[in-house]
NUBA-464860 format. One record per atom (N, C-alpha, C, O, CB): residue number from 1; residue in one letter; atom name; y, z, x. Coordinates in nm, 2 decimals, padded with zeros to 4 digits. Glycine has a CB too. Example, Ala and Ser with C-alpha at 12.3 -4.5 7.8 and 13.67 -1.06 7.14 Angstrom:
2
+-----+--------+-------+--------+--------+--------+
| num | residu | atome |      y |      z |      x |
+-----+--------+-------+--------+--------+--------+
|   1 |      A |     N | -00.57 |  00.78 |  01.32 |
|   1 |      A |    CA | -00.45 |  00.78 |  01.23 |
|   1 |      A |     C | -00.33 |  00.78 |  01.32 |
|   1 |      A |     O | -00.33 |  00.85 |  01.42 |
|   1 |      A |    CB | -00.45 |  00.90 |  01.13 |
|   2 |      S |     N | -00.22 |  00.71 |  01.28 |
|   2 |      S |    CA | -00.11 |  00.71 |  01.37 |
|   2 |      S |     C |  00.00 |  00.79 |  01.29 |
|   2 |      S |     O |  00.11 |  00.80 |  01.34 |
|   2 |      S |    CB | -00.06 |  00.57 |  01.41 |
+-----+--------+-------+--------+--------+--------+
***
This chain:
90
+-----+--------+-------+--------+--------+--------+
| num | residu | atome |      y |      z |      x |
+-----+--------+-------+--------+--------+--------+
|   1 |      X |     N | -00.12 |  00.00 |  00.08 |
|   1 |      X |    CA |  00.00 |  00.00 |  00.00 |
|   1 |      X |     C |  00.12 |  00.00 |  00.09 |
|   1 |      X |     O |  00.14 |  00.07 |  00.19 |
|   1 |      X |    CB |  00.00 |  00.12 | -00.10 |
|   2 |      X |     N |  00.22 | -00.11 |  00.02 |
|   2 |      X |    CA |  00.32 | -00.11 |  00.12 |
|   2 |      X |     C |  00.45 |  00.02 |  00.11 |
|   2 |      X |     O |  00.46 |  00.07 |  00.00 |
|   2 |      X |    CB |  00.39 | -00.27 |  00.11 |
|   3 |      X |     N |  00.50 |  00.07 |  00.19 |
|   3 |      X |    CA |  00.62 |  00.13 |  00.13 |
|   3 |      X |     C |  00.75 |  00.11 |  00.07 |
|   3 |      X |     O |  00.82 |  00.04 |  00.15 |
|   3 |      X |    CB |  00.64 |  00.18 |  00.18 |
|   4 |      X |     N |  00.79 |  00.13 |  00.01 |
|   4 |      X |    CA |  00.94 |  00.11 | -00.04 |
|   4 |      X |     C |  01.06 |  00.09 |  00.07 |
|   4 |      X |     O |  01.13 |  00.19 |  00.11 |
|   4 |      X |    CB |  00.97 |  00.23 | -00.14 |
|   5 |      X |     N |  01.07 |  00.00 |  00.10 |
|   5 |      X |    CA |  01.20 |  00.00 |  00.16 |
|   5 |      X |     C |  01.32 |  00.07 |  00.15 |
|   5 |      X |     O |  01.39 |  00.05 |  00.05 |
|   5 |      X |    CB |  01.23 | -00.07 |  00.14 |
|   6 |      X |     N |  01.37 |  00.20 |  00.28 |
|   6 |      X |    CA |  01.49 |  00.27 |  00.21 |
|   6 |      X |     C |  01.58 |  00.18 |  00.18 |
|   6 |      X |     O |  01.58 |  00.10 |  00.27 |
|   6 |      X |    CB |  01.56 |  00.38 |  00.27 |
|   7 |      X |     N |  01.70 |  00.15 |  00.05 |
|   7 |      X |    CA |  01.78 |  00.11 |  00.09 |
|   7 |      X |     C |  01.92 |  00.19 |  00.14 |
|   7 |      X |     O |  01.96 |  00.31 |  00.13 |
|   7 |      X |    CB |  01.79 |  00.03 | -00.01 |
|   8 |      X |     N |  01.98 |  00.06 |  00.23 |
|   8 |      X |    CA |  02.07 |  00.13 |  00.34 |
|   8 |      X |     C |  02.18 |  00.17 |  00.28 |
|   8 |      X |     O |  02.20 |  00.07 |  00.21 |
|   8 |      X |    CB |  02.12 |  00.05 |  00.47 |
|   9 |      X |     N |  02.29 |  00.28 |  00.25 |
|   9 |      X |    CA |  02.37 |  00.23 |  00.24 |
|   9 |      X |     C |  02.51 |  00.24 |  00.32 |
|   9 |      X |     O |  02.54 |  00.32 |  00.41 |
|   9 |      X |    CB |  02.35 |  00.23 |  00.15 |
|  10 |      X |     N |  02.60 |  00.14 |  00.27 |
|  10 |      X |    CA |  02.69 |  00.09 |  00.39 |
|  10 |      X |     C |  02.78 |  00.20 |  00.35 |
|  10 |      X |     O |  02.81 |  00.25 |  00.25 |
|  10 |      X |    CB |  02.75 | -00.07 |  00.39 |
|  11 |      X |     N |  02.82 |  00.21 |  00.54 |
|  11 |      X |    CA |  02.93 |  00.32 |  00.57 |
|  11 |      X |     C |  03.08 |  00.29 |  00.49 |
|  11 |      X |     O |  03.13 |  00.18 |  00.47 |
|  11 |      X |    CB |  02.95 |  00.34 |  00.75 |
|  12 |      X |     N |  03.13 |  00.42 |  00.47 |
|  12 |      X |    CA |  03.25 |  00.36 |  00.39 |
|  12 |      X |     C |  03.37 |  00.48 |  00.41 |
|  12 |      X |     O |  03.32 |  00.60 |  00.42 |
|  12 |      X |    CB |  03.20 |  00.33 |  00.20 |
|  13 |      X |     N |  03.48 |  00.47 |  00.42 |
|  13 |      X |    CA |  03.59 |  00.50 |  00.46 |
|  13 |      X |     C |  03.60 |  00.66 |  00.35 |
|  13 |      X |     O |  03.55 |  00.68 |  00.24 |
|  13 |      X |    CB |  03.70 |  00.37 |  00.46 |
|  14 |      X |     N |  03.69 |  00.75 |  00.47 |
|  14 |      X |    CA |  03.72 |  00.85 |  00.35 |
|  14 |      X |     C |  03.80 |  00.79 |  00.22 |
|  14 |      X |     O |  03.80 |  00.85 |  00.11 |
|  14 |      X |    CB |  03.81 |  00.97 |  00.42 |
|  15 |      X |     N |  03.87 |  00.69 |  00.23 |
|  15 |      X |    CA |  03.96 |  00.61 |  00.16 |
|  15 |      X |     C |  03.90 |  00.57 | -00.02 |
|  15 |      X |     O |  03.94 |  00.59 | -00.14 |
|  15 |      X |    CB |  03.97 |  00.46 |  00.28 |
|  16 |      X |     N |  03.76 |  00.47 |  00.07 |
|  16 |      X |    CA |  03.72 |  00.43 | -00.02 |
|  16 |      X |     C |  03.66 |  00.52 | -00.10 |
|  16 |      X |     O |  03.65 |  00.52 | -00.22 |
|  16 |      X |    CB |  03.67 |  00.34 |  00.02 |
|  17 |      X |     N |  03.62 |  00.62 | -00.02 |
|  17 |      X |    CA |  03.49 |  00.72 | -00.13 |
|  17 |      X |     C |  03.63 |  00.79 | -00.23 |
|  17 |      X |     O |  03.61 |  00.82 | -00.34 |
|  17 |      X |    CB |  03.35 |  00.91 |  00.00 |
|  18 |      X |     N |  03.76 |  00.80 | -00.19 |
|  18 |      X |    CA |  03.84 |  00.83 | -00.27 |
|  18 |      X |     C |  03.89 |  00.77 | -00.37 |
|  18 |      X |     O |  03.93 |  00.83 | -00.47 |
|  18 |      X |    CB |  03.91 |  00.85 | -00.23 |
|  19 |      X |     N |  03.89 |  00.64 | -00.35 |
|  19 |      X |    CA |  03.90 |  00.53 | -00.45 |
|  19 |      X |     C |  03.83 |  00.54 | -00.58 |
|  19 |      X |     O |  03.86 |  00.54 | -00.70 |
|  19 |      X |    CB |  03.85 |  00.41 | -00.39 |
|  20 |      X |     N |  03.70 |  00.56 | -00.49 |
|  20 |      X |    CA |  03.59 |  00.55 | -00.64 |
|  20 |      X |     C |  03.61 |  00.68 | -00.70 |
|  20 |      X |     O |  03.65 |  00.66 | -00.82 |
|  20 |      X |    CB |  03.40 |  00.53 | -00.61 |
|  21 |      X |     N |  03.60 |  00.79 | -00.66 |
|  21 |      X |    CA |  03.67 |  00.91 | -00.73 |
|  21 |      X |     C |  03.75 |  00.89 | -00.87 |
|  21 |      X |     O |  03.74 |  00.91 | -00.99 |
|  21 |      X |    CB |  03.78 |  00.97 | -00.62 |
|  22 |      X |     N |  03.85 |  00.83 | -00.75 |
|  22 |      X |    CA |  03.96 |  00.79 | -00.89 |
|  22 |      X |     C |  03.96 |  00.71 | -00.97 |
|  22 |      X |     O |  04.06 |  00.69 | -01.04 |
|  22 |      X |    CB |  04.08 |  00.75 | -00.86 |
|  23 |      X |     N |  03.87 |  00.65 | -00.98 |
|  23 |      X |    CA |  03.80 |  00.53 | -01.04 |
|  23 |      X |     C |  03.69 |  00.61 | -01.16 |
|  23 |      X |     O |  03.63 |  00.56 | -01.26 |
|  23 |      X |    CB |  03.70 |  00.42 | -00.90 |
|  24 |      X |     N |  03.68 |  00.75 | -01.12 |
|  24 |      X |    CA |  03.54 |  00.80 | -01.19 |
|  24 |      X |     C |  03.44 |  00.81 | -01.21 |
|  24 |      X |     O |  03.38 |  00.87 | -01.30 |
|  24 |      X |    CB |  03.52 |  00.82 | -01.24 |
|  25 |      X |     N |  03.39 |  00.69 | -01.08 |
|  25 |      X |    CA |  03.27 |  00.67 | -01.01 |
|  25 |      X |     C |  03.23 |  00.79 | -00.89 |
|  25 |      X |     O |  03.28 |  00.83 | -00.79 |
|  25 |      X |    CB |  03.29 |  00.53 | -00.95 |
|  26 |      X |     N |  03.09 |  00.82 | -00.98 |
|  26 |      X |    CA |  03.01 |  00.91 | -00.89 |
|  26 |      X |     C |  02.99 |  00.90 | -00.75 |
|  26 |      X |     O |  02.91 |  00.81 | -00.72 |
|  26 |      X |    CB |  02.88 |  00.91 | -00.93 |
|  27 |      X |     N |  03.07 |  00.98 | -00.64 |
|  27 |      X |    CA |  03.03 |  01.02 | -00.53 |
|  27 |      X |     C |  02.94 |  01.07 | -00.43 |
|  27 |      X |     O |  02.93 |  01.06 | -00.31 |
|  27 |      X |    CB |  03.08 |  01.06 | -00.54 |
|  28 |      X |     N |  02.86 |  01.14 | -00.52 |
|  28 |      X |    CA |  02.75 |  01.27 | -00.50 |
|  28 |      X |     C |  02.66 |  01.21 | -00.40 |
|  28 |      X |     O |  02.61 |  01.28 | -00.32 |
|  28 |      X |    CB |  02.64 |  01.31 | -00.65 |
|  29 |      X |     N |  02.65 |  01.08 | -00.39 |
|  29 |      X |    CA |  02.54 |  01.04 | -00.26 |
|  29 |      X |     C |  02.60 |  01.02 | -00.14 |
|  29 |      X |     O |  02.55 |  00.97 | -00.04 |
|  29 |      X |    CB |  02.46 |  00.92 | -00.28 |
|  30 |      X |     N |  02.71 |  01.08 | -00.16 |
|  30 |      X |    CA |  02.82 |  01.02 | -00.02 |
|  30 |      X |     C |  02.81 |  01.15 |  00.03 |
|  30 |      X |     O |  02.84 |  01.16 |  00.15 |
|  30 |      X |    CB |  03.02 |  00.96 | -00.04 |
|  31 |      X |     N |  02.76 |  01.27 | -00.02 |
|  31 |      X |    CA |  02.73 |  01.40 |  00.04 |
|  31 |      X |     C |  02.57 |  01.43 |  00.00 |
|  31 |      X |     O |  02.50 |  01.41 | -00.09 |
|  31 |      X |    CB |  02.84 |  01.54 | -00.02 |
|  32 |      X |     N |  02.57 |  01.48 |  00.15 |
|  32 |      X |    CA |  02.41 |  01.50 |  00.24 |
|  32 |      X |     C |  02.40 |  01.67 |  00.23 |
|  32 |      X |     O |  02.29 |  01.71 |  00.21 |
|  32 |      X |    CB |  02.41 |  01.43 |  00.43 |
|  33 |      X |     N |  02.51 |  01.76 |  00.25 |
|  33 |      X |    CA |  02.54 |  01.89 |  00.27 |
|  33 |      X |     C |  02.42 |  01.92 |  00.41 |
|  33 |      X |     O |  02.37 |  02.03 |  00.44 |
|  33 |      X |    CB |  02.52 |  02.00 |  00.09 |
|  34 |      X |     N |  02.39 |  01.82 |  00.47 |
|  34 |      X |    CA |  02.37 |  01.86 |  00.62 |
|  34 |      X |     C |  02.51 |  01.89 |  00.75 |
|  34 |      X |     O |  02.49 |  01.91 |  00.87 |
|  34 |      X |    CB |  02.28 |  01.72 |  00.67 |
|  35 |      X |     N |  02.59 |  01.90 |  00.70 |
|  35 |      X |    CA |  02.73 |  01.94 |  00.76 |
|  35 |      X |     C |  02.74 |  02.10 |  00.73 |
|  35 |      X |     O |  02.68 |  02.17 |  00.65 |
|  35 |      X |    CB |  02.88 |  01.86 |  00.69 |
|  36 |      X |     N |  02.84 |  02.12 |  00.84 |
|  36 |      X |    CA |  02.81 |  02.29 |  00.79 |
|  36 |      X |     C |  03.01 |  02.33 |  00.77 |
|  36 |      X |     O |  03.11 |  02.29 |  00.83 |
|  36 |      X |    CB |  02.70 |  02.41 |  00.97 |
|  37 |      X |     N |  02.99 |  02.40 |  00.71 |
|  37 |      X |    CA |  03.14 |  02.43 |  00.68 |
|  37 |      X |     C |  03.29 |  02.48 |  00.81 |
|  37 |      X |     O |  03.28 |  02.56 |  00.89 |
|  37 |      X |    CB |  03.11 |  02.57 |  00.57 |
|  38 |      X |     N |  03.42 |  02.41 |  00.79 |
|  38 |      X |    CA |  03.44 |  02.46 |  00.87 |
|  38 |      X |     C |  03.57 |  02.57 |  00.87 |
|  38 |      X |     O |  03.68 |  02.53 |  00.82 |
|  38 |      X |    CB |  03.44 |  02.37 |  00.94 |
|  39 |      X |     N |  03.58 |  02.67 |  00.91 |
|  39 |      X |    CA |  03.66 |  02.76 |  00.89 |
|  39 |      X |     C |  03.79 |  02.75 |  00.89 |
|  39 |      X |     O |  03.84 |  02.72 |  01.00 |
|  39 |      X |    CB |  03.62 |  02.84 |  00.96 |
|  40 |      X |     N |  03.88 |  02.78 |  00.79 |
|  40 |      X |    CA |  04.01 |  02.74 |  00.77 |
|  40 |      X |     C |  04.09 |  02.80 |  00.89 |
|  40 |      X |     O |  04.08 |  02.91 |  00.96 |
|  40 |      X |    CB |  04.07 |  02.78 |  00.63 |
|  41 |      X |     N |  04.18 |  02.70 |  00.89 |
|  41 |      X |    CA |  04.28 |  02.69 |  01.00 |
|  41 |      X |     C |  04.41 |  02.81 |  00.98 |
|  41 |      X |     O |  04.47 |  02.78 |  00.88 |
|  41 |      X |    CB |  04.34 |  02.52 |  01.01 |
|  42 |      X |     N |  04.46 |  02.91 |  01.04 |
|  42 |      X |    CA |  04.58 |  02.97 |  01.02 |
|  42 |      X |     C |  04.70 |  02.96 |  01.10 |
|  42 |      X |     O |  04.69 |  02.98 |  01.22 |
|  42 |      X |    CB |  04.55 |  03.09 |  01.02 |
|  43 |      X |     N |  04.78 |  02.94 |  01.05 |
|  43 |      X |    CA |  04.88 |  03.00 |  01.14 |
|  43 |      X |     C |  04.95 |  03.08 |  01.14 |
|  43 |      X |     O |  04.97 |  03.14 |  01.04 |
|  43 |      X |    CB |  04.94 |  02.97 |  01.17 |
|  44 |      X |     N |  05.02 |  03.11 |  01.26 |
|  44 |      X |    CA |  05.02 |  03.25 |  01.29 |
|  44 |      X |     C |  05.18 |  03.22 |  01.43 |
|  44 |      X |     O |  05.19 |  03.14 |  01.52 |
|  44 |      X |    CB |  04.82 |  03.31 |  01.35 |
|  45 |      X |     N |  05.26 |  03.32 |  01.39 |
|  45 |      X |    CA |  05.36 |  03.34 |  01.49 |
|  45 |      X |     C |  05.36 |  03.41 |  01.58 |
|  45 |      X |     O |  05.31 |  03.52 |  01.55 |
|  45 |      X |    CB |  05.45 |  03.37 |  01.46 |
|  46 |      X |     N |  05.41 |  03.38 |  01.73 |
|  46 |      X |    CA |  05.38 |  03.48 |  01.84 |
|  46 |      X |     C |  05.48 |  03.43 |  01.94 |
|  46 |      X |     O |  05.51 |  03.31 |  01.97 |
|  46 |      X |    CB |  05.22 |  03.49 |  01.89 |
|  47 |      X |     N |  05.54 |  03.57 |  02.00 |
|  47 |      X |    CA |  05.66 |  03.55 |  02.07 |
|  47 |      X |     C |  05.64 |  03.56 |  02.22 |
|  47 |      X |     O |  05.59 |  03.65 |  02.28 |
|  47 |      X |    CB |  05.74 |  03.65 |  02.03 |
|  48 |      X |     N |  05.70 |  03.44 |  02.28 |
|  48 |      X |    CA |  05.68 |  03.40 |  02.41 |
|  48 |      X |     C |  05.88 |  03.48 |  02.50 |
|  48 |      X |     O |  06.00 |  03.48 |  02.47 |
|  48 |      X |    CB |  05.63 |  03.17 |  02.40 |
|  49 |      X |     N |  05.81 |  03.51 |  02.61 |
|  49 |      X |    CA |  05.97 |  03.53 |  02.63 |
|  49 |      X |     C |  05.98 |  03.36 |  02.75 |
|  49 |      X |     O |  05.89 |  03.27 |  02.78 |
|  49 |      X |    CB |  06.01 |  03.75 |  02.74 |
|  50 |      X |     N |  06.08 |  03.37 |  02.78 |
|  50 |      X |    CA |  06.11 |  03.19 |  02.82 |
|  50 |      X |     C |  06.01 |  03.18 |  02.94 |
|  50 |      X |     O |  05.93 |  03.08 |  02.95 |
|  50 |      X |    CB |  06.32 |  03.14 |  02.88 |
|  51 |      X |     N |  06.02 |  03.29 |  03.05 |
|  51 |      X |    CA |  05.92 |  03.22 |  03.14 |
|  51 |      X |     C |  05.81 |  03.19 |  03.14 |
|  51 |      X |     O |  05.76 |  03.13 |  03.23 |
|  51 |      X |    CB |  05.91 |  03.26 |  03.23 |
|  52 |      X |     N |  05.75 |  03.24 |  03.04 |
|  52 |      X |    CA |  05.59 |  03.21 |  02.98 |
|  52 |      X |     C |  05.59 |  03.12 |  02.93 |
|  52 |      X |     O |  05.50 |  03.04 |  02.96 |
|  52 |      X |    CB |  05.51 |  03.29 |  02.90 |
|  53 |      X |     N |  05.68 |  03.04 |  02.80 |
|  53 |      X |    CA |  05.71 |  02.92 |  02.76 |
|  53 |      X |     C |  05.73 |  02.79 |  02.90 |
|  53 |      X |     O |  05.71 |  02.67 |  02.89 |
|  53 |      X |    CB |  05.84 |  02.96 |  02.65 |
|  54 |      X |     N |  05.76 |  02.83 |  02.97 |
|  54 |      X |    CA |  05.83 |  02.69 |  03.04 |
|  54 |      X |     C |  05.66 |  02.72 |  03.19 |
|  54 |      X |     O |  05.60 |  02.64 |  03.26 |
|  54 |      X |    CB |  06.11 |  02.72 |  03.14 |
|  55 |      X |     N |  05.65 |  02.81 |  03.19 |
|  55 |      X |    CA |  05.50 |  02.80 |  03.24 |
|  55 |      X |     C |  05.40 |  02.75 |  03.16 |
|  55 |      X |     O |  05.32 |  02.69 |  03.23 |
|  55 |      X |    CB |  05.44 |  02.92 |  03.29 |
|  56 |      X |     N |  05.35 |  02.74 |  03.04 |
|  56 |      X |    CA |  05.28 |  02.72 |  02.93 |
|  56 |      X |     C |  05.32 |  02.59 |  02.95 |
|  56 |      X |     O |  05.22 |  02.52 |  02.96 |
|  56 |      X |    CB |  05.30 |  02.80 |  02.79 |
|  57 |      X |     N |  05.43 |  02.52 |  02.97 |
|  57 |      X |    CA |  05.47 |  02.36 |  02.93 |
|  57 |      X |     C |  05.44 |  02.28 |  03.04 |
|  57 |      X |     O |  05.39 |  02.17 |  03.05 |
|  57 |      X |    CB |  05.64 |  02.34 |  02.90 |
|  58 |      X |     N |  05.48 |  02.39 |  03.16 |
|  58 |      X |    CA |  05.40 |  02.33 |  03.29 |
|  58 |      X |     C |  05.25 |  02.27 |  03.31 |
|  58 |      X |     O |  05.20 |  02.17 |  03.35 |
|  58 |      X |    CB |  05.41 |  02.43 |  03.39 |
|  59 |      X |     N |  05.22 |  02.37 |  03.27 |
|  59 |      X |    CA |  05.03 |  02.36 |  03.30 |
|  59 |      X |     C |  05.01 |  02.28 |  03.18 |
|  59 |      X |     O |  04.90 |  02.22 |  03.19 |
|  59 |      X |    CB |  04.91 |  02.54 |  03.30 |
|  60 |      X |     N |  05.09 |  02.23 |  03.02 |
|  60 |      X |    CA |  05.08 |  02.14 |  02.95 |
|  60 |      X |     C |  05.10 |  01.96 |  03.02 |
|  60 |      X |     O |  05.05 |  01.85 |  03.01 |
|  60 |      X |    CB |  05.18 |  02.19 |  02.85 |
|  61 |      X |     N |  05.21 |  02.01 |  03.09 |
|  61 |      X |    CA |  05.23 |  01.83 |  03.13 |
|  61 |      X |     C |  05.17 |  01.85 |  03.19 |
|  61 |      X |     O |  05.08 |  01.78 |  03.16 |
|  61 |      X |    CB |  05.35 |  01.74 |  03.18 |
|  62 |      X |     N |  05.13 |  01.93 |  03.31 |
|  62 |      X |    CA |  05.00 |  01.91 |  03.44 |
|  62 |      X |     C |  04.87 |  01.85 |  03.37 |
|  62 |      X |     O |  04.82 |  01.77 |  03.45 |
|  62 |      X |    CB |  04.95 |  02.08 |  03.52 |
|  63 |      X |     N |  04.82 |  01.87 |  03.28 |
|  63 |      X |    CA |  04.72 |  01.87 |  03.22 |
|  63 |      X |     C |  04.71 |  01.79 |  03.08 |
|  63 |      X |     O |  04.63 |  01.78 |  02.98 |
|  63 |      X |    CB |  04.69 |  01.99 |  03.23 |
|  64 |      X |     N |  04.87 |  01.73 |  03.13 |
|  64 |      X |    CA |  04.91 |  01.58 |  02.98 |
|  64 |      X |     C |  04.85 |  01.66 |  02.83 |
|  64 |      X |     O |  04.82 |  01.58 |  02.75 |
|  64 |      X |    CB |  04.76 |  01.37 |  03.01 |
|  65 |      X |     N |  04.82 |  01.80 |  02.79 |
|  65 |      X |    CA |  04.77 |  01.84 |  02.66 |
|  65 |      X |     C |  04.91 |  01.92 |  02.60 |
|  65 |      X |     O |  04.99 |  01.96 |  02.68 |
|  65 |      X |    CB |  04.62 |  01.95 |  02.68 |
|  66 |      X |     N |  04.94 |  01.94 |  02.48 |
|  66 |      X |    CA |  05.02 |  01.99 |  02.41 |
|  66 |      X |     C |  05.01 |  02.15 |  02.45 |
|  66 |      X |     O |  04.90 |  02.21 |  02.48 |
|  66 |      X |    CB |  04.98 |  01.94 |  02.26 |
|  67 |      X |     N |  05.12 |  02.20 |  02.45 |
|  67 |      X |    CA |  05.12 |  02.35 |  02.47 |
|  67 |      X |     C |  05.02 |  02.41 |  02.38 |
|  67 |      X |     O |  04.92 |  02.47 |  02.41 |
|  67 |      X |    CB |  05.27 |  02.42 |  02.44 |
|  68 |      X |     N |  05.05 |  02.40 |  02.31 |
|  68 |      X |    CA |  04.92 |  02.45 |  02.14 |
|  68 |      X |     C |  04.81 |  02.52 |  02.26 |
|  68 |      X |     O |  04.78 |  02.63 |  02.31 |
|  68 |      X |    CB |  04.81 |  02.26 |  02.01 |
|  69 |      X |     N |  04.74 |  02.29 |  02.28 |
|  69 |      X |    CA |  04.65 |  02.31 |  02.33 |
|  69 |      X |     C |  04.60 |  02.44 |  02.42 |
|  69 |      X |     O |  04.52 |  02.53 |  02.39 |
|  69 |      X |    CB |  04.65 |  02.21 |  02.38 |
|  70 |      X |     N |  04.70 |  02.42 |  02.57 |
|  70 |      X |    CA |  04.70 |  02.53 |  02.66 |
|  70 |      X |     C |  04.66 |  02.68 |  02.59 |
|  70 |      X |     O |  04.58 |  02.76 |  02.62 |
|  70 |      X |    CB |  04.83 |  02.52 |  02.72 |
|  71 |      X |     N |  04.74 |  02.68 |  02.51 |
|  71 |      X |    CA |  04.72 |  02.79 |  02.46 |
|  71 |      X |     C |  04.61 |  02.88 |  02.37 |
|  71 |      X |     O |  04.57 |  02.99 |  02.34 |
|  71 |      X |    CB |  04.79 |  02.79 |  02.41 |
|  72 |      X |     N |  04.57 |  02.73 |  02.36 |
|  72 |      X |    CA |  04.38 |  02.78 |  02.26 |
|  72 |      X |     C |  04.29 |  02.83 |  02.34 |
|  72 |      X |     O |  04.22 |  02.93 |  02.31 |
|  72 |      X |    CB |  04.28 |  02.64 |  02.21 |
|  73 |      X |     N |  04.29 |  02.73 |  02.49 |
|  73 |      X |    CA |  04.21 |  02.69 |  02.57 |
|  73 |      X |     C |  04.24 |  02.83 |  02.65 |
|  73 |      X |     O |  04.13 |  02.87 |  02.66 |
|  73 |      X |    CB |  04.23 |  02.53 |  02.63 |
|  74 |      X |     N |  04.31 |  02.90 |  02.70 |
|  74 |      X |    CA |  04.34 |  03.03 |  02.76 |
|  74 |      X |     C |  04.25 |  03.10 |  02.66 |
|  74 |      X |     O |  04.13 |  03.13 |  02.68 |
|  74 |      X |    CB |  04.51 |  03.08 |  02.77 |
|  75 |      X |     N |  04.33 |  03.13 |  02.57 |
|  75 |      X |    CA |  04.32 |  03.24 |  02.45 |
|  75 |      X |     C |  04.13 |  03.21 |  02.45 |
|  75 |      X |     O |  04.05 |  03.30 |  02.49 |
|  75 |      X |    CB |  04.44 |  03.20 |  02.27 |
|  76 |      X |     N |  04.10 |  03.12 |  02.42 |
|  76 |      X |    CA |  03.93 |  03.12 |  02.40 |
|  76 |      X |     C |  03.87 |  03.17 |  02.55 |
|  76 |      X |     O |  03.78 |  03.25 |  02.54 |
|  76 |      X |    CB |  03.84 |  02.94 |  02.35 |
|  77 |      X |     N |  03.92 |  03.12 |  02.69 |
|  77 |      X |    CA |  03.89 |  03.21 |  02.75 |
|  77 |      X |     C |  03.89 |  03.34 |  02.79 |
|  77 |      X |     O |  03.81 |  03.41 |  02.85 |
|  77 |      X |    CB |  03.90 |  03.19 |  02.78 |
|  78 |      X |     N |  04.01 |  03.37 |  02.74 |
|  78 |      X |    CA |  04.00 |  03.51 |  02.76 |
|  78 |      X |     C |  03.91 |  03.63 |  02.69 |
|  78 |      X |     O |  03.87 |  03.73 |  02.74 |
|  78 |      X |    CB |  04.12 |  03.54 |  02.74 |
|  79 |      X |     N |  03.90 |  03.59 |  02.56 |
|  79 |      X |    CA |  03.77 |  03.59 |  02.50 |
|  79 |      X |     C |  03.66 |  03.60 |  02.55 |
|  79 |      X |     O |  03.60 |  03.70 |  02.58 |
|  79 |      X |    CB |  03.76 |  03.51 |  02.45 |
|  80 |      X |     N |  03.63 |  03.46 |  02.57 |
|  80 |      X |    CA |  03.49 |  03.50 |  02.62 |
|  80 |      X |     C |  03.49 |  03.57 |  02.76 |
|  80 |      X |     O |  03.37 |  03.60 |  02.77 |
|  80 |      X |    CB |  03.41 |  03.38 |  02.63 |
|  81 |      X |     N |  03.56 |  03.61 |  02.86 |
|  81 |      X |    CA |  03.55 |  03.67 |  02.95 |
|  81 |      X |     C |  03.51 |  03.86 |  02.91 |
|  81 |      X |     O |  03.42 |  03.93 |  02.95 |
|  81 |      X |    CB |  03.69 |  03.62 |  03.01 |
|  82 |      X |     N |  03.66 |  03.88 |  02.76 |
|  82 |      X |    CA |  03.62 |  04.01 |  02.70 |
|  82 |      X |     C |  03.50 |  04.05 |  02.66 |
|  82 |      X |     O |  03.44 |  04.15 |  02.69 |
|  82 |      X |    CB |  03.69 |  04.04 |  02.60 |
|  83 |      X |     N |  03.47 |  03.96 |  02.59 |
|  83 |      X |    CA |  03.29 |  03.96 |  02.57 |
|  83 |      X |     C |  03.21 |  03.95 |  02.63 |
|  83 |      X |     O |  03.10 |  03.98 |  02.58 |
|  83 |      X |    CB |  03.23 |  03.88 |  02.52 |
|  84 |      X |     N |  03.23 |  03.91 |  02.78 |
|  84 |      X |    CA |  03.11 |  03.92 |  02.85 |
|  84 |      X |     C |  03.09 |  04.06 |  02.94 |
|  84 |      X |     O |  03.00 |  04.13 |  02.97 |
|  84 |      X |    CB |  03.10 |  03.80 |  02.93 |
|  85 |      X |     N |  03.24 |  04.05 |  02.97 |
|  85 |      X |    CA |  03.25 |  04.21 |  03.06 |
|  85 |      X |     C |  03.19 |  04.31 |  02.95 |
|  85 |      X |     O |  03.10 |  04.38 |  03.00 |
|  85 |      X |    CB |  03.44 |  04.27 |  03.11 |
|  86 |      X |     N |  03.21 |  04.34 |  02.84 |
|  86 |      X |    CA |  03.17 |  04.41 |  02.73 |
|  86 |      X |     C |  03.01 |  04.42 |  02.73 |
|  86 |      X |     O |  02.94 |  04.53 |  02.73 |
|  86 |      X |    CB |  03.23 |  04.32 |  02.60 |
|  87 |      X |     N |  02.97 |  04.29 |  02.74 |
|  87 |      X |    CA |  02.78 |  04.28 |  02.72 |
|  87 |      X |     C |  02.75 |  04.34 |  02.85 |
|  87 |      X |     O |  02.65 |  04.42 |  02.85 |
|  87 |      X |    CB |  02.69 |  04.11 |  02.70 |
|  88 |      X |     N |  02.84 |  04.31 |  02.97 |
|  88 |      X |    CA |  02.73 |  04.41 |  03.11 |
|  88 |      X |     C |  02.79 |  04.51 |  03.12 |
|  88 |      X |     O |  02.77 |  04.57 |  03.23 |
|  88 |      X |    CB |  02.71 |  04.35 |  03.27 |
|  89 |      X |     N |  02.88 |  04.56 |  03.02 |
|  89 |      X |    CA |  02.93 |  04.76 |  03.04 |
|  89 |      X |     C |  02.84 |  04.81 |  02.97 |
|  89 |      X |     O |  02.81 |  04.93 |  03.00 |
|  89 |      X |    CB |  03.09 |  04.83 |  02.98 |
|  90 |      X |     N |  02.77 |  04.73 |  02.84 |
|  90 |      X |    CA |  02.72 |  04.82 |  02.74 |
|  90 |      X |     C |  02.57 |  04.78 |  02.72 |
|  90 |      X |     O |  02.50 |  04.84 |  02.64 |
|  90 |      X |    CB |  02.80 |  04.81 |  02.61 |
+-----+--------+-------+--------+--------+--------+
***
């Protein structure tokens, strides 16, 4: 017995799957829920005094990334550094 052929179907833009939405055409096969959720984004204010800002901007153009960036990329290390000194004290 032969098997059924899956049919494929074709990839399609966040655009389009919005289209059909609005159209009030069923979506439901355009989600697999093999993705996993991702945790909302906050923001949040925090005060730099100027020479930490114009160092932050430095190591930004050095490294062509947006200050933000720099700032994620520290902050998650520092992190994981706290966490690890933490796991071999305790």
């Amino acid at each position: 017995m032969k098997k059924a052929a899956k049919k494929k179907m074709k990839k399609m833009s966040a655009d389009d799957i919005a289209n059909l939405a609005e159209q009030g055409k069923s979506i439901s096969k355009f989600f697999t829920n093999a993705g996993s959720m991702k945790k909302t984004i906050q923001r949040v204010n925090v005060d730099f005094v100027g020479d930490m800002l114009e160092e932050l901007d430095r190591i930004a153009e050095e490294l062509n990334i947006s200050r933000q960036a720099v700032i994620k990329t520290y902050l998650r290390q520092a992190l994981d550094q706290h966490y690890l000194a933490k796991s071999k004290a305790g």
